[in-house]
PyMOL CGO cylinders between C-alpha atoms (Angstrom):
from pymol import cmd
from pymol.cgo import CYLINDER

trace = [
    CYLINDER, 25.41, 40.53, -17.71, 26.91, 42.91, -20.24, 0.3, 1, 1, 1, 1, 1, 1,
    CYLINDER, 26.91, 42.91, -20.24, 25.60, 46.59, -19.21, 0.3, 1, 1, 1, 1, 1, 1,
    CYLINDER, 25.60, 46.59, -19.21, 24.04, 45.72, -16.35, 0.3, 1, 1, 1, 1, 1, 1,
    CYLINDER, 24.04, 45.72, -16.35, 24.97, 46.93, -13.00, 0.3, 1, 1, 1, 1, 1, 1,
    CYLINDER, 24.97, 46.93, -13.00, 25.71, 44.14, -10.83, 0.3, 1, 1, 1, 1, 1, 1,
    CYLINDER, 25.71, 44.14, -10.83, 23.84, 43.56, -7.95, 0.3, 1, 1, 1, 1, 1, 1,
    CYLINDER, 23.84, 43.56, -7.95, 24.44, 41.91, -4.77, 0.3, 1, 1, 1, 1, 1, 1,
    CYLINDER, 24.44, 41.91, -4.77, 21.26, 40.64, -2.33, 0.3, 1, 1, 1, 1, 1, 1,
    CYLINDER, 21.26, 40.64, -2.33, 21.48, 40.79, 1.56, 0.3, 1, 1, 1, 1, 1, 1,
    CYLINDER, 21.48, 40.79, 1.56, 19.16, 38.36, 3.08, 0.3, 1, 1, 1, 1, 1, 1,
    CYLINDER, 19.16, 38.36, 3.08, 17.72, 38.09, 6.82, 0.3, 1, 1, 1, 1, 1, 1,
    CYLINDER, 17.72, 38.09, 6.82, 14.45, 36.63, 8.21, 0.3, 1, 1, 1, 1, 1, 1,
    CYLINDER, 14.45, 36.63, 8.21, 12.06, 40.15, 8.07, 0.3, 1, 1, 1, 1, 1, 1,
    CYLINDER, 12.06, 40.15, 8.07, 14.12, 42.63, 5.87, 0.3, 1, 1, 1, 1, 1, 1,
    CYLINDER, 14.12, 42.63, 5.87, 14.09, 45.00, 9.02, 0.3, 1, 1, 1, 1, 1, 1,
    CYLINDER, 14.09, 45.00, 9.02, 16.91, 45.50, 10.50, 0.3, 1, 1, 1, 1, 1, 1,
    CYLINDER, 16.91, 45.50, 10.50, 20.23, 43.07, 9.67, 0.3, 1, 1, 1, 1, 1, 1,
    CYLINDER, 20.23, 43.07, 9.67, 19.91, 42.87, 5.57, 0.3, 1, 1, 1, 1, 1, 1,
    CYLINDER, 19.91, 42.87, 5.57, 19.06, 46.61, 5.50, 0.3, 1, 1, 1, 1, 1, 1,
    CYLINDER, 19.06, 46.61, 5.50, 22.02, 47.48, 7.89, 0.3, 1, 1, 1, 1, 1, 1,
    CYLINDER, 22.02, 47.48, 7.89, 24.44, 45.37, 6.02, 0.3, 1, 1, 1, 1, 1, 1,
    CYLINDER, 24.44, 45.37, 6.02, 23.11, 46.23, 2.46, 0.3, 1, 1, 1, 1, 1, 1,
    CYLINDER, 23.11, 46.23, 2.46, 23.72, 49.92, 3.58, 0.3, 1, 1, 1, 1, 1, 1,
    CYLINDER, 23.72, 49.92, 3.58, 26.49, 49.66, 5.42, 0.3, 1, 1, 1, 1, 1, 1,
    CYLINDER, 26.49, 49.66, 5.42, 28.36, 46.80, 2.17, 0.3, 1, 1, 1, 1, 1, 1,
    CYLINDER, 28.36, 46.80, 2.17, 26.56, 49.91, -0.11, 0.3, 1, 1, 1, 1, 1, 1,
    CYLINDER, 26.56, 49.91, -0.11, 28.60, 52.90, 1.59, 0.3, 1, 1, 1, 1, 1, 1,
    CYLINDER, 28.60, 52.90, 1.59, 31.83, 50.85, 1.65, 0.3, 1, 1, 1, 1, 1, 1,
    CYLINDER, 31.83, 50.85, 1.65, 31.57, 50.03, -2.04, 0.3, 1, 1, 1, 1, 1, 1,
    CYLINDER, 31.57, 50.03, -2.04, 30.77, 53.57, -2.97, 0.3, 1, 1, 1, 1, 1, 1,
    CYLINDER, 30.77, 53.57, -2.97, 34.08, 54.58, -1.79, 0.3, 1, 1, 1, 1, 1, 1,
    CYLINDER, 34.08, 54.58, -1.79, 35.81, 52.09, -4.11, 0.3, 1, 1, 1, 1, 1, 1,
    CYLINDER, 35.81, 52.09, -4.11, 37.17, 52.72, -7.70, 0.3, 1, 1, 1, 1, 1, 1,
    CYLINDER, 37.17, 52.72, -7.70, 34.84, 51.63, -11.00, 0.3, 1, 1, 1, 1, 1, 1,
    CYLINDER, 34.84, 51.63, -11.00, 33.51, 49.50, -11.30, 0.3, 1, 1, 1, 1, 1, 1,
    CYLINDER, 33.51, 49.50, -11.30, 32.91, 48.07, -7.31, 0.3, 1, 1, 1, 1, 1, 1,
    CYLINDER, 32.91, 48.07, -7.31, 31.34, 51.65, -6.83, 0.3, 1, 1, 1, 1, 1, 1,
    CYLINDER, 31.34, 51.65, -6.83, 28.95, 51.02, -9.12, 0.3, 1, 1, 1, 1, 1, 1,
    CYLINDER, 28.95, 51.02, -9.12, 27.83, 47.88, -7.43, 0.3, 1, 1, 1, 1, 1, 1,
    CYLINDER, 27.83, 47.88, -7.43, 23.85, 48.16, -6.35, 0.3, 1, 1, 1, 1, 1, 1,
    CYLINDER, 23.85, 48.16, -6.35, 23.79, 46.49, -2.93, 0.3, 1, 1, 1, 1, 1, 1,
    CYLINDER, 23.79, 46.49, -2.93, 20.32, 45.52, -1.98, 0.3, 1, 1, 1, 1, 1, 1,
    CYLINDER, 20.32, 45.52, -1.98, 18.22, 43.71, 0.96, 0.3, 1, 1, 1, 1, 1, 1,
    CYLINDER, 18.22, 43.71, 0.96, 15.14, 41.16, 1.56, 0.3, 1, 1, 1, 1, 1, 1,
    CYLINDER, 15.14, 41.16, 1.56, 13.86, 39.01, 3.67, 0.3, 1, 1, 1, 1, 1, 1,
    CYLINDER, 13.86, 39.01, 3.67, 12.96, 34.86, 3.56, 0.3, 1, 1, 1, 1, 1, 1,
    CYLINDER, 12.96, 34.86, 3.56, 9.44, 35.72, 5.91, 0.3, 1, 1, 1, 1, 1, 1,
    CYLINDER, 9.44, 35.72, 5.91, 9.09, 39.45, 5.35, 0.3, 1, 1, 1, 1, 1, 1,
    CYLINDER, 9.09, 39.45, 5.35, 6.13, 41.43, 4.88, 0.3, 1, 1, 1, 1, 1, 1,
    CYLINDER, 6.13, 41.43, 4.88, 6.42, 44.01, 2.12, 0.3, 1, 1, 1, 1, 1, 1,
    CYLINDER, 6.42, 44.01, 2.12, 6.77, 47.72, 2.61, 0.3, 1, 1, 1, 1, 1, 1,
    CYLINDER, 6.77, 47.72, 2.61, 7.71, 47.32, 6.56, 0.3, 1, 1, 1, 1, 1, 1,
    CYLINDER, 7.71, 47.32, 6.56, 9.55, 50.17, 7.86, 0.3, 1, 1, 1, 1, 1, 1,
    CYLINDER, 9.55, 50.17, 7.86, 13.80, 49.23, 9.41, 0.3, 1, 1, 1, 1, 1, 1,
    CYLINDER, 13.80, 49.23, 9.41, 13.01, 48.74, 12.97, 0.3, 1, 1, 1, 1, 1, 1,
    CYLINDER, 13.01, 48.74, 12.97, 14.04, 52.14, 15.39, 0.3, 1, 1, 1, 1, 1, 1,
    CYLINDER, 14.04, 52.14, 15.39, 17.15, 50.49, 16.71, 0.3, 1, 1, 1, 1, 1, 1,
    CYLINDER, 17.15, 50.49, 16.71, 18.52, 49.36, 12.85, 0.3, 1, 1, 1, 1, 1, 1,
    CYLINDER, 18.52, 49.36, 12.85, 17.66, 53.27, 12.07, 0.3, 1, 1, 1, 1, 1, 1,
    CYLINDER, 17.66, 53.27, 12.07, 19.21, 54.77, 15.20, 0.3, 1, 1, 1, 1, 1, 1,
    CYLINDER, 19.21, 54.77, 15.20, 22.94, 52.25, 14.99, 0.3, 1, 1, 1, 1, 1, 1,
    CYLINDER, 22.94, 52.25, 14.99, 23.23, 53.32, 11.67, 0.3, 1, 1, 1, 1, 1, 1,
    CYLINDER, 23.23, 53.32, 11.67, 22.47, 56.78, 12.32, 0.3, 1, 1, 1, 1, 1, 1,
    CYLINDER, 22.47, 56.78, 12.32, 25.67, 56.87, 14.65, 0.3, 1, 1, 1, 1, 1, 1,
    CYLINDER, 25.67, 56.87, 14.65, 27.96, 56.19, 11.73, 0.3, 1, 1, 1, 1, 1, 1,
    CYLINDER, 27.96, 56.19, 11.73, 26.09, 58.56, 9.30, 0.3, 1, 1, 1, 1, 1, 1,
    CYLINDER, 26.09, 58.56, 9.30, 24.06, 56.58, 7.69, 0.3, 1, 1, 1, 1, 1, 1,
    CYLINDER, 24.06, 56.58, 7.69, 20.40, 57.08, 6.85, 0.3, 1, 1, 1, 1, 1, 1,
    CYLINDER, 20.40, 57.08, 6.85, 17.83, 53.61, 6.96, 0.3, 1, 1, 1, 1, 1, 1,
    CYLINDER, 17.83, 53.61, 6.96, 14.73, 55.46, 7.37, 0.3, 1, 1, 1, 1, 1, 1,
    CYLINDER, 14.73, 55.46, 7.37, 13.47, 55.33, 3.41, 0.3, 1, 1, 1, 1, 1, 1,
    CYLINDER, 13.47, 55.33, 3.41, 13.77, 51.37, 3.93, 0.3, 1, 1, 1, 1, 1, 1,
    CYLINDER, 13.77, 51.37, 3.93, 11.06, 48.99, 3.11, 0.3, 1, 1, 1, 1, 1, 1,
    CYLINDER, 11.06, 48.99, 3.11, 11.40, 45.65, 3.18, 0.3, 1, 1, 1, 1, 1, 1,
    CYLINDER, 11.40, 45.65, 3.18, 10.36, 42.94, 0.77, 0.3, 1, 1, 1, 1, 1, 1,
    CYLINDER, 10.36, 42.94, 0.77, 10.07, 39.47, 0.29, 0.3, 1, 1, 1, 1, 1, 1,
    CYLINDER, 10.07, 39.47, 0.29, 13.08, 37.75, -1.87, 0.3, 1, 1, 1, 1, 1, 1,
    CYLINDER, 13.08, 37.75, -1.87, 11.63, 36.49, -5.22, 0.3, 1, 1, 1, 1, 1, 1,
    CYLINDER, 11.63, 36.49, -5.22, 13.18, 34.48, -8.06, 0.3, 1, 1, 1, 1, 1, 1,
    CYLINDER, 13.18, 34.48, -8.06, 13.53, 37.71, -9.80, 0.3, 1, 1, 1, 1, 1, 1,
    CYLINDER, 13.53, 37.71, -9.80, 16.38, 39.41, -7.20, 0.3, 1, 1, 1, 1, 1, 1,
    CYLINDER, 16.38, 39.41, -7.20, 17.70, 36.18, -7.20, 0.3, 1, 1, 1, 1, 1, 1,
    CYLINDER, 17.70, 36.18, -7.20, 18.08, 36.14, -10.93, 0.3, 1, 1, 1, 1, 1, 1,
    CYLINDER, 18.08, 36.14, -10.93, 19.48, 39.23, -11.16, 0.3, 1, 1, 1, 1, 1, 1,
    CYLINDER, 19.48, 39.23, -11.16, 22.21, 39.26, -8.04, 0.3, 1, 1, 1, 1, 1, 1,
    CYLINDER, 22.21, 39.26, -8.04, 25.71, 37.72, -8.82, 0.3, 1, 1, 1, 1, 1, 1,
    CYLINDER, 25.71, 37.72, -8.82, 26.08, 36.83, -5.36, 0.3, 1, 1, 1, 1, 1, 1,
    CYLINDER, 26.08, 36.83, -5.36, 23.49, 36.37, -2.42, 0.3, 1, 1, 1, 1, 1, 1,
    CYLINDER, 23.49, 36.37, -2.42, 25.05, 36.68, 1.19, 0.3, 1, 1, 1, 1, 1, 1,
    CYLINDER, 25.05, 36.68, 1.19, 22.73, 35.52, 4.01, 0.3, 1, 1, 1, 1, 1, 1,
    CYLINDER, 22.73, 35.52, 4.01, 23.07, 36.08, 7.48, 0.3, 1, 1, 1, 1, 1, 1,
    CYLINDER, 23.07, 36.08, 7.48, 22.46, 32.67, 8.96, 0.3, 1, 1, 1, 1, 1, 1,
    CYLINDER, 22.46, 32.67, 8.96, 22.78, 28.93, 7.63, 0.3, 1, 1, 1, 1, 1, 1,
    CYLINDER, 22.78, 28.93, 7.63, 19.45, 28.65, 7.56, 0.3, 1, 1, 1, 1, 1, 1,
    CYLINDER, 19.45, 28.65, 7.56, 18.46, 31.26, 5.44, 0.3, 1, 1, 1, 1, 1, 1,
    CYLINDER, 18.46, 31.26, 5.44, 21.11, 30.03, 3.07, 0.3, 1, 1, 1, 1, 1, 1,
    CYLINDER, 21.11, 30.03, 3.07, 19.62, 26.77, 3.05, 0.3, 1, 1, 1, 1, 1, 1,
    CYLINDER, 19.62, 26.77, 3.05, 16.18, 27.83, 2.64, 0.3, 1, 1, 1, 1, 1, 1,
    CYLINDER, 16.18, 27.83, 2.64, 17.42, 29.96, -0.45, 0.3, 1, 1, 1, 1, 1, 1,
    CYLINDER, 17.42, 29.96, -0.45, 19.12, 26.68, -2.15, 0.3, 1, 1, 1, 1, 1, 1,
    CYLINDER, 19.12, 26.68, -2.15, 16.03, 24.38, -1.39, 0.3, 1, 1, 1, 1, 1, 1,
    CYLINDER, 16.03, 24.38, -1.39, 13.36, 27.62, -2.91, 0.3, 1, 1, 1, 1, 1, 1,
    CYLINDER, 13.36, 27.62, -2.91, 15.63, 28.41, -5.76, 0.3, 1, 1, 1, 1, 1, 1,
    CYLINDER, 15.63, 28.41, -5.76, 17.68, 25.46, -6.78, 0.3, 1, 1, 1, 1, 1, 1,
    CYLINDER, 17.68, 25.46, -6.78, 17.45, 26.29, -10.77, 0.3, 1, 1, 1, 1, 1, 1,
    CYLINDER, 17.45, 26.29, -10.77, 20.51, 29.46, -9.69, 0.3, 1, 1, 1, 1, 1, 1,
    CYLINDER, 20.51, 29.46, -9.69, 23.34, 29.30, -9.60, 0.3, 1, 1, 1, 1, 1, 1,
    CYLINDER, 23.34, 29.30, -9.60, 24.74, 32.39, -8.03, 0.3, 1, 1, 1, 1, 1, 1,
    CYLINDER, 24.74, 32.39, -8.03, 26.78, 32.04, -4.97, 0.3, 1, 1, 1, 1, 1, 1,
    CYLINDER, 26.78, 32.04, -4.97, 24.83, 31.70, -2.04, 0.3, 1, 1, 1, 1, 1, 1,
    CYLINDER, 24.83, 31.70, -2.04, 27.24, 32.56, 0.91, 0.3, 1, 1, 1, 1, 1, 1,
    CYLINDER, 27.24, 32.56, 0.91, 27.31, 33.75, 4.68, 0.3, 1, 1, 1, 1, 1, 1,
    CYLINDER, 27.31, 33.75, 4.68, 27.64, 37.70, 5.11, 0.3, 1, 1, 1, 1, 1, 1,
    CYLINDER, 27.64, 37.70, 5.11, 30.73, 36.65, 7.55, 0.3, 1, 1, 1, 1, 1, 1,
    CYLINDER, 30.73, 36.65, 7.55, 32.06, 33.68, 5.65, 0.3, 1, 1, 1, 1, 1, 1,
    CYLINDER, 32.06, 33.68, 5.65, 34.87, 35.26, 4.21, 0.3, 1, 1, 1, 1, 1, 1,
    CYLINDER, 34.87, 35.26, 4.21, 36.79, 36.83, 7.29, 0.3, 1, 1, 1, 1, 1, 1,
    CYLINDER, 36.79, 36.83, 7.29, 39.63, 34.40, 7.87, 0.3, 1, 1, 1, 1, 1, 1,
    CYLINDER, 39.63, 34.40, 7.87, 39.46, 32.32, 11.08, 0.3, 1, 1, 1, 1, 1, 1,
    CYLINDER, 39.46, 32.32, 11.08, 36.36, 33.47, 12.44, 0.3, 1, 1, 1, 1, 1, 1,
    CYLINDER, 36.36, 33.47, 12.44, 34.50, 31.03, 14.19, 0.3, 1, 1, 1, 1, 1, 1,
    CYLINDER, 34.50, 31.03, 14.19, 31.12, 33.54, 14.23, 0.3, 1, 1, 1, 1, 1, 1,
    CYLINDER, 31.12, 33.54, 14.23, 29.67, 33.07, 10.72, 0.3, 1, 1, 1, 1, 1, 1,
    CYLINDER, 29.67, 33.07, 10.72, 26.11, 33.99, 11.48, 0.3, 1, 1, 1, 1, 1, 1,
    CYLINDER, 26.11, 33.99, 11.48, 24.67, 37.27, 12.44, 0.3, 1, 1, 1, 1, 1, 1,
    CYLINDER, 24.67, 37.27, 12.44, 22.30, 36.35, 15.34, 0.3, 1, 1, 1, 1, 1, 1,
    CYLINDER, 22.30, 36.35, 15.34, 18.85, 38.27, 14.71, 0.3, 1, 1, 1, 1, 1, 1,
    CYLINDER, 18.85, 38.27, 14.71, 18.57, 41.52, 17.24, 0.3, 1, 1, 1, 1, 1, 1,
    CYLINDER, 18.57, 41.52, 17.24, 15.00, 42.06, 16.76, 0.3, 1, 1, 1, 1, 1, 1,
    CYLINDER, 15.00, 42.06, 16.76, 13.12, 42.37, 19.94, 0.3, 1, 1, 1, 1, 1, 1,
    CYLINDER, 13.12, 42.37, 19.94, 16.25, 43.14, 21.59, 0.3, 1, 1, 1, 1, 1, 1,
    CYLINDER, 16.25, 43.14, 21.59, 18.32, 46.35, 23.35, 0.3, 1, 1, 1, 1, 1, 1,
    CYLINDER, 18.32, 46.35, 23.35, 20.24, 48.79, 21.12, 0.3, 1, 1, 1, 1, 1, 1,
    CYLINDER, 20.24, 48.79, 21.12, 23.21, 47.22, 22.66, 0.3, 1, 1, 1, 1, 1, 1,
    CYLINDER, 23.21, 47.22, 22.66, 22.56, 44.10, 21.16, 0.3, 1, 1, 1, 1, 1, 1,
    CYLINDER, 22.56, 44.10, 21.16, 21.89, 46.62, 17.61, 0.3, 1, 1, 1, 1, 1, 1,
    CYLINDER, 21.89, 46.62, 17.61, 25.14, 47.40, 17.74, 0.3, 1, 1, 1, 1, 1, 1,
    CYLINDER, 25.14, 47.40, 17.74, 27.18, 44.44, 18.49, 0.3, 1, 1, 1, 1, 1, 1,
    CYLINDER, 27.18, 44.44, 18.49, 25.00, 43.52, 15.05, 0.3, 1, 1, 1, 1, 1, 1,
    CYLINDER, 25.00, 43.52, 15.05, 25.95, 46.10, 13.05, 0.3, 1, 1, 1, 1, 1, 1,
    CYLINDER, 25.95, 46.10, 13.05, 29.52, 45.79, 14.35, 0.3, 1, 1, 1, 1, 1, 1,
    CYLINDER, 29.52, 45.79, 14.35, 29.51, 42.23, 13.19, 0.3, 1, 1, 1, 1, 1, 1,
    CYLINDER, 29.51, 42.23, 13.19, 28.10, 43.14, 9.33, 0.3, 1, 1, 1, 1, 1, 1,
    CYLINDER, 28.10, 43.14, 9.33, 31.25, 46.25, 9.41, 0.3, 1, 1, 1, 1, 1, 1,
    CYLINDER, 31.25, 46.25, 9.41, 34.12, 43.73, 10.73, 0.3, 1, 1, 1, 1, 1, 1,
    CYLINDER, 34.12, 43.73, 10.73, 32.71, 41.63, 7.53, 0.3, 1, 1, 1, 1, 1, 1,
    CYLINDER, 32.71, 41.63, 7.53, 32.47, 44.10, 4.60, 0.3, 1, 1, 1, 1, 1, 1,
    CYLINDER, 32.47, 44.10, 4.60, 36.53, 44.52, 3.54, 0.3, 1, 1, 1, 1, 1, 1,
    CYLINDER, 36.53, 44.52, 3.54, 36.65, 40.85, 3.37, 0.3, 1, 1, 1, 1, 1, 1,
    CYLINDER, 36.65, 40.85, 3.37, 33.22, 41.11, 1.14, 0.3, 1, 1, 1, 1, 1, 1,
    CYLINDER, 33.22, 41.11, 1.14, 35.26, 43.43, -0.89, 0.3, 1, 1, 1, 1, 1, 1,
    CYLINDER, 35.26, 43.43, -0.89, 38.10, 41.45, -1.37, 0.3, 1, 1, 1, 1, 1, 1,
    CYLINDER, 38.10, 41.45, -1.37, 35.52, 38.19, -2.52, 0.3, 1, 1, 1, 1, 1, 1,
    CYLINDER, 35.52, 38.19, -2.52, 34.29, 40.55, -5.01, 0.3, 1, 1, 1, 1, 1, 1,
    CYLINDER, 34.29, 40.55, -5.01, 37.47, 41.95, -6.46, 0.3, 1, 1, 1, 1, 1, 1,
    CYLINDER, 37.47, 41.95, -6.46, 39.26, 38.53, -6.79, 0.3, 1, 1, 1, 1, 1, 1,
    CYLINDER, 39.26, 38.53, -6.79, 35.78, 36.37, -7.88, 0.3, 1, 1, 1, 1, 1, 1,
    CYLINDER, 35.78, 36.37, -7.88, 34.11, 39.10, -9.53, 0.3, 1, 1, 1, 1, 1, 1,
    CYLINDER, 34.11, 39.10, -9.53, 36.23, 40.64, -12.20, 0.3, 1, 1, 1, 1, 1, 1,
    CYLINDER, 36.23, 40.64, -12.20, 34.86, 43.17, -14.57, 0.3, 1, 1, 1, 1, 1, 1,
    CYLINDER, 34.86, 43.17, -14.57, 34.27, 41.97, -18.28, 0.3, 1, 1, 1, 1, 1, 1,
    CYLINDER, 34.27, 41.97, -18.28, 36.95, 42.87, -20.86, 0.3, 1, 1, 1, 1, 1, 1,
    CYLINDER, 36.95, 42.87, -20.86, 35.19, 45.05, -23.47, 0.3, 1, 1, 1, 1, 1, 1,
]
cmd.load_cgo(trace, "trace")
């Protein structure tokens, strides 16, 4: 892992609108931190998505209201290959955490719920808004920002950088 930037995988169902917004919105946040957490590559797939899909309007438009830009998204399918190459995979729901374990059982990369860290919550999954109002959009991406300084925190204490 020596050189390489690490890189941390969001996962949802479609890759169009809750792994982009929190691999954006986990992205931003870790920008603003010092080296080497800025350097972090945060990036986003899906567990049934078709490749090169657009973010869906409402994804685009809630993360538009806190200056942030999702319309060069695409989305992809996970493959063993991001999986290989992330140091930690957070999923939105059990069940795409499961799914992930059964698929790729040879890694072993932590595998964890985009909320699982915030102390006492009893929400850990990110209900899918697709189909739904941009109400609904932003109670999601509310629920991916309430996560991310707990994220943070997970990856300063578990993911220390190398002594050269």
């Amino acid at each position: 892992m020596a050189g390489k930037v690490p890189l941390i995988t969001c996962i949802c169902t479609g890759n169009s609108c809750r792994s982009p917004m929190a691999a954006k919105l986990l992205q931003h946040a870790l920008g603003a931190e010092n080296d080497p957490w800025c350097t972090y590559r945060v990036i986003s797939a899906g567990v049934s998505a078709a490749n090169g899909g657009r973010a869906s309007t409402h994804a685009i438009n809630v993360l538009k209201k806190v200056g942030l830009d999702l319309t060069d998204h695409r989305s992809s399918q996970i493959t063993n290959k991001l999986i290989e190459d992330s140091i930690v995979v957070f999923c939105m729901t059990e069940s795409h955490r499961q799914y992930l374990r059964e698929l790729f059982p040879q890694f072993k990369i932590p595998i964890q719920l985009f909320r699982e860290h915030i102390p006492s919550t009893t929400e850990l999954e990110i209900s899918d808004p697709f189909g739904t109002n941009l109400s609904v959009y932003n109670s999601c991406r509310d629920s991916i920002v309430e996560a991310i300084p707990y994220i943070i925190k997970y990856l300063k204490n578990s993911h220390k950088p190398e002594k050269d």
